[in-house]
Residue, then its C-alpha position, 0 to 999 in steps of 0.5 A: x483207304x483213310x479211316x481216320x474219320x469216324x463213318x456217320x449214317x441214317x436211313x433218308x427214307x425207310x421201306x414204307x417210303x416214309x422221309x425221315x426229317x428229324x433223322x436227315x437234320x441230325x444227320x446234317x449237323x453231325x457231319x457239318x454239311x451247312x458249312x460246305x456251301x456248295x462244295x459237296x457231292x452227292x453220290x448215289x447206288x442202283x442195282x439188282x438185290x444182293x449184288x453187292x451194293x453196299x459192299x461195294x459202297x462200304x469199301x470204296x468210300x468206308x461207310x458202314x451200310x449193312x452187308x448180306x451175310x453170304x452164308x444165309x443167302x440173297x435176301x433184301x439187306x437194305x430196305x429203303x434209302x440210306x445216306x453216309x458221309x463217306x470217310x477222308x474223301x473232299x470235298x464232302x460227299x455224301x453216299x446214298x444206298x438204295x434199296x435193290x431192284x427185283x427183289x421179292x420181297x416186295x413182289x408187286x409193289x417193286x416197281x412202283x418203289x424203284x421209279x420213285x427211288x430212281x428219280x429221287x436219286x437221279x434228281x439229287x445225285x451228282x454220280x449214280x453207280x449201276x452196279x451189274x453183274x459181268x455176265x449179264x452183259x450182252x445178255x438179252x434177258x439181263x437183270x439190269x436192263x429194266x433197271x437201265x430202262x427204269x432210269x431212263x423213262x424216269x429221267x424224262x419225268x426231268x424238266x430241263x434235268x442237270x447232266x449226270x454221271x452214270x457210272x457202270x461198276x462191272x462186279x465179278x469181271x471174269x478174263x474177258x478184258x474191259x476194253x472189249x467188255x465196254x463196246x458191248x455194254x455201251x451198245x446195250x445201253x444205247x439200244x434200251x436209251x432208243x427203245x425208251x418212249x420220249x417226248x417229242x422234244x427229246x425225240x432226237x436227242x442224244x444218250x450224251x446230253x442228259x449223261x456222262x457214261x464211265x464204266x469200270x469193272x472189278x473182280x469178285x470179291x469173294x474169290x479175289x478179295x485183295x485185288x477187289x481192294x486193289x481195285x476199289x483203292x485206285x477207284x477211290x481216287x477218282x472221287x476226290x475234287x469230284x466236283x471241280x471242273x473236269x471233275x468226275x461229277x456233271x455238271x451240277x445245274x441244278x445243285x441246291x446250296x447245303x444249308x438246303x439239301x435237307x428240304x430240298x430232299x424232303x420236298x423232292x421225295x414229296x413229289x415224287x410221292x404225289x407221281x407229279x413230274x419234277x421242274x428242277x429248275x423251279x424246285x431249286x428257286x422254290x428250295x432258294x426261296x423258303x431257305x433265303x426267307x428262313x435265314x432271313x427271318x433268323x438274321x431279323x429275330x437275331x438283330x431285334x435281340x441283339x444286345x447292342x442294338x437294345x441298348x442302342x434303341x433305350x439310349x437314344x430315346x432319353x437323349x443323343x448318342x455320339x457316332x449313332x450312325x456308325x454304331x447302328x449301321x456297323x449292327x446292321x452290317x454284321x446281319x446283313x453279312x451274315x444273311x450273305x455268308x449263309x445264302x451265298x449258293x443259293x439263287x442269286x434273283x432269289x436271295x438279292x430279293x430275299x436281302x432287299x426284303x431283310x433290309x427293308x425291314x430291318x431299316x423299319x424296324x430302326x427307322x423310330x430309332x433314327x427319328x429320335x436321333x434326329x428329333x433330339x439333333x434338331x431341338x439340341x442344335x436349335x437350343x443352342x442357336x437361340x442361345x448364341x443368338x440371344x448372346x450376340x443381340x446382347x453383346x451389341x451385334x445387328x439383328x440381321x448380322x447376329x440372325x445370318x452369322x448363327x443361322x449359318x452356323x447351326x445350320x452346319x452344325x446341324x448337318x455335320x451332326x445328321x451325317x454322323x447319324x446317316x445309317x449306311x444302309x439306309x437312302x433317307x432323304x434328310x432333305x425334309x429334316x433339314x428344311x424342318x430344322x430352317x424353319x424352325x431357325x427362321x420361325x425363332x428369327x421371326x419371332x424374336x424380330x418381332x419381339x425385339x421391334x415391338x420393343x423398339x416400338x413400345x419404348x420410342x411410343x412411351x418416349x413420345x407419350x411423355x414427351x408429348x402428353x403433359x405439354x400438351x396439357x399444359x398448352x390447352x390449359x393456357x388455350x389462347x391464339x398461340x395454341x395449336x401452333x405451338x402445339x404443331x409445333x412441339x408435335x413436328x419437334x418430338x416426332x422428328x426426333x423420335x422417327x430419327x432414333x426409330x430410323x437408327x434403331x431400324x438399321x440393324x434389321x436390314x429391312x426392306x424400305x418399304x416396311x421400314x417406311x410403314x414402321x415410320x409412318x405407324x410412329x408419326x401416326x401414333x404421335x399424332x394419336x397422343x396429342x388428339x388423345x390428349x385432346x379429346x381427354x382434356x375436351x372432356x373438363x372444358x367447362x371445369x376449365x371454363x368456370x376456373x379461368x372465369x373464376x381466376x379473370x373475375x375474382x383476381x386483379x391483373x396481379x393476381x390478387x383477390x378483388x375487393x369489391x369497393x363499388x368502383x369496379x366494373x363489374x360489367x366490363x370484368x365480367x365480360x372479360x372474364x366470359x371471353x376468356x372462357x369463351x376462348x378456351x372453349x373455341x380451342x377445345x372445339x376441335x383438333x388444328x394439326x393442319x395449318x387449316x384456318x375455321x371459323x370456329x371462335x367467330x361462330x361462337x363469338x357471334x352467337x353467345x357473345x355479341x348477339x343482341x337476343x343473347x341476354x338471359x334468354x331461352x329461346x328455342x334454337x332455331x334454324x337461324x341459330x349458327x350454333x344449332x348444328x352437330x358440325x362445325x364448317x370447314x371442320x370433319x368429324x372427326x377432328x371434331x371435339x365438340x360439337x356447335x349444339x354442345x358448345x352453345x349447351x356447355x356454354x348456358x351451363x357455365x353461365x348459369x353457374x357463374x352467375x353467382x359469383x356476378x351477383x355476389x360482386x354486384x351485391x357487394x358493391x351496393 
């Protein structure tokens, strides 16, 4: 028998009926088991006390269980359960040592301890061996009937149990050959299976369908020591690969993965304590669960410490990280795997939904890490683009060209640089992202657009302002008959030519006609606005400029030169020249003639100031015969109206009241 590997063993559960945790998770680790996956077997003794059991168990699979000296005696050697590697045998198994039946130390409380072991063996052990001696078998009062009795009664405490093989080692075979030995003991076995009380729906159900029964026999090894080697030898070797297919253990349904035996035991034996029956199909979803969640929680607090991921999250909030989605998902894999690698035997439901779990959180947790990505991504792309776009406008290129060819672009650029931060594990959907960045594209667009047209606007607005604001002065300064025509005139000119410039200009924003339509018609509007501005500003000096083209008529001959009153001048006629000159002046001010529209305004004010009979220096009340005694002028709206007929005929008593001097002064001078 190999021995080359060194025998490692600790009681599971001492006489008390204490388990052992700290003693089963050491064990544990000593010998490896959470590597074996499922690929371990448990194999486990029942037998009267002194009967050799852990003599058995120490030759067969060079464990190092405590043996009863045959010099002092039978008495309890082990107490409790104890559980070994067994040395040079794979895959690894592990051998379970149970305390022996009707033994007196215990008296009373043998029974009680015996179910509760049976149980825990028959519901962790792939192969149990009953030890039993030779010369009970056919014998009715046997010692091993009420243990056969004890595992069958507690096998129906089993719901839904795995098939177990339950191995009879005959001890102490005398010369009655086994061929004729087995028939016997089978019939033995089937009658205590017949005699055991079973629930209803396993009233008819066979010995077969809950064990595999192999018997073996051996010689005494205290009187045939070699042949009791011999014999355990060639035992041995139906131990190897027991648990492939065809192999000596059953068939294995209920097999918790090794990384939980140790809590599956523990949670059996519990219970089993509480004399609850066992659901092993629940316990092993129960043991899949709290073991999955486990490594889950390990794989999650190990990603949260993991340095690459730490310096990955502190990276990403000061600015991009090139290949961001390959590095984090690459993290994200190597955890996710590892939780795959350490749950890979345990019930698949159990663990897809225990990743699904892990997953999730662990995408929550680098979620804010991705957003920033994202965040710098989007405002990094957008500043580029307002840099292109600000370069090709000033390079020359059209509004809408330069606005399509660069929004295009970046917006690729865009999604190129989202796709190299994709985390692999992750189904966002980028769509809002994206949309995001659009309209942060187009709200740039928008905004320089409306930049670039008030622009326009403002600079073909100061061209009509100076192209219309001082001729117009001018013109009403010399306000005759000529007036508004040329000022019509000079509006149509200057308009005309501002709109095709504008209309130009407009080009390149490729807008619709409609509002390239309005823009224009706002221009014409605003030239028109200057020229009524500079109306209604020059209306306000009417009677400055009455009294200075008065005083320039009076004082001044047709050639411009200072009059020299010799007293042959009239003084009447020039006066009354000089007046309706004014008068002219002030009939232009009157009111805005940017429409071909004809009014009677210079004949109104002829009539009542000049060539009414009752005009001469008189201040009577103005009546309602009085043409002037009216706030509008006929065939004129208000709003074209400068001043009013009541203001007119107001300016007008003020301006000969106060040239009134200058007539006396040349009638005195003449005298």
């Amino acid at each position: 028998m190999a021995k080359g590997e060194e025998c490692c063993s600790t009681q599971l559960i001492d006489g008390d009926g204490t388990f052992n945790v700290s003693g089963i998770e050491h064990f544990i680790k000593e010998v490896k088991l959470s590597d074996c996956g499922l690929s371990y077997a448990v194999v486990s003794i029942m037998g009267p006390q002194s009967s050799g059991k852990s003599t058995l168990l120490n030759h067969l699979f060079g464990t190092n269980f405590r043996e009863m000296d045959a010099f002092k005696g039978r008495s309890q050697t082990t107490k409790g359960i104890w559980m070994a590697r067994c040395a040079g045998i794979e895959p690894c198994t592990l051998i379970m040592d149970l305390e022996g039946t009707d033994g007196r130390e215990r008296g009373e409380d043998d029974t009680a301890f015996e179910k509760q072991s049976a149980l825990f063996a028959l519901a962790v052990s792939d192969i149990v061996l009953i030890n039993m001696w030779c010369h009970d078998i056919g014998r009715e009062q046997a010692a091993n009937k009420p243990l056969l009795k004890t595992v069958f009664q507690v096998m129906m405490r089993l719901f839904s149990p795995r098939k177990t093989t339950l191995m009879f080692v005959i001890r102490d075979k005398t010369r009655t050959p086994l061929e004729n030995l087995e028939p016997v003991l089978r019939e033995d076995i089937q009658k205590i299976w017949d005699s055991v009380p079973k629930p209803q729906a396993h009233m008819e159900t066979p010995l077969s369908e809950f064990f595999n029964v192999e018997v073996v026999a051996l010689s005494s090894f205290e009187e045939k020591e070699e042949l009791f080697k011999e014999q355990v030898a060639s035992l041995r070797q139906r131990f190897y690969h027991s648990v492939a297919p065809g192999g000596l253990a059953g068939d294995r349904r209920g097999v918790v993965p090794a990384s939980g035996f140790s809590f599956s035991a523990h949670e059996i034996w519990k219970v089993i304590k509480e004399n609850k029956d066992l659901d092993l199909p629940a316990h092993k979803v129960m043991v899949a669960t709290v073991r999955c969640e486990e490594i889950a929680n390990e794989k999650y607090s190990s990603f949260a410490a993991n340095e690459e991921w730490c310096e990955l999250e502190a990276a990403v909030q000061s600015g991009p990280i090139s290949s961001f989605g390959k590095k984090l998902s690459s993290i994200l894999e190597t955890c996710l795997s590892g939780y795959d690698g350490e749950v890979l035997y345990f019930d698949e439901g159990v663990r897809s939904a225990k990743r699904k779990q892990l997953e999730d959180k662990l995408l929550q947790l680098v979620q804010p890490a991705f957003q920033s990505m994202l965040g710098h991504i989007r405002s990094g792309t957008l500043d580029k683009f307002k840099d292109a776009f600000d370069k090709a406008l000033s390079g020359g290129e059209g509004f809408s060209s330069a606005a399509h060819h660069c929004s295009k672009f970046y917006m690729n650029l865009f999604d190129e640089a989202c796709a190299d931060a994709v985390i692999e594990q992750a189904n966002w959907d980028m769509s809002k992202a994206r949309d995001k960045f659009q309209r942060d594209i187009d709200a740039h667009i928008a905004s320089v657009r409306a930049a670039k047209l008030g622009e326009l606007t403002a600079i073909f607005e100061a061209k009509l302002n100076e192209s219309l604001s001082g001729p117009v002065e001018a013109l009403l300064d010399g306000a005759n008959n000529e007036t508004w025509p040329a000022i019509r005139k000079l509006l149509r000119c200057e308009t005309e030519s501002a709109i095709s410039g504008f209309s130009d200009a407009l080009y390149g924003f490729d807008m619709d006609e409609e509002t390239k339509e309005k823009m224009l018609a706002s221009l014409e509007n605003y030239a028109k606005g200057v020229v009524e501005a500079k109306a209604r500003e020059e209306s306000g000096r009417v009677l400055m400029r009455m009294k200075d083209r008065f005083t320039s008529l009076f004082s001044h001959d047709s050639d411009s030169m200072p009059r020299v009153w010799t007293g042959k001048e009239d003084i009447r006629g020039i006066t009354k020249l000089a007046r309706s000159a004014s008068l002219k002046l002030l009939s232009v001010m009157a009111a805005i003639r940017l429409d071909d529209e004809t009014d009677n305004i210079e004949s109104t004010l002829t009539l009542a100031l000049v060539d009414s009979p009752s005009n001469a220096a008189t201040n009577r009340s103005i009546t309602n015969h009085d043409p002037l005694a009216s706030s509008t002028w006929e065939q004129v709206p208000s709003s074209k109206t400068l001043i009013t007929p009541v203001q007119c005929k107001s300016l007008w008593r003020q301006f000969k009241s106060e040239t009134e001097y200058s007539v006396t002064q040349a009638i005195s001078a003449q005298a």
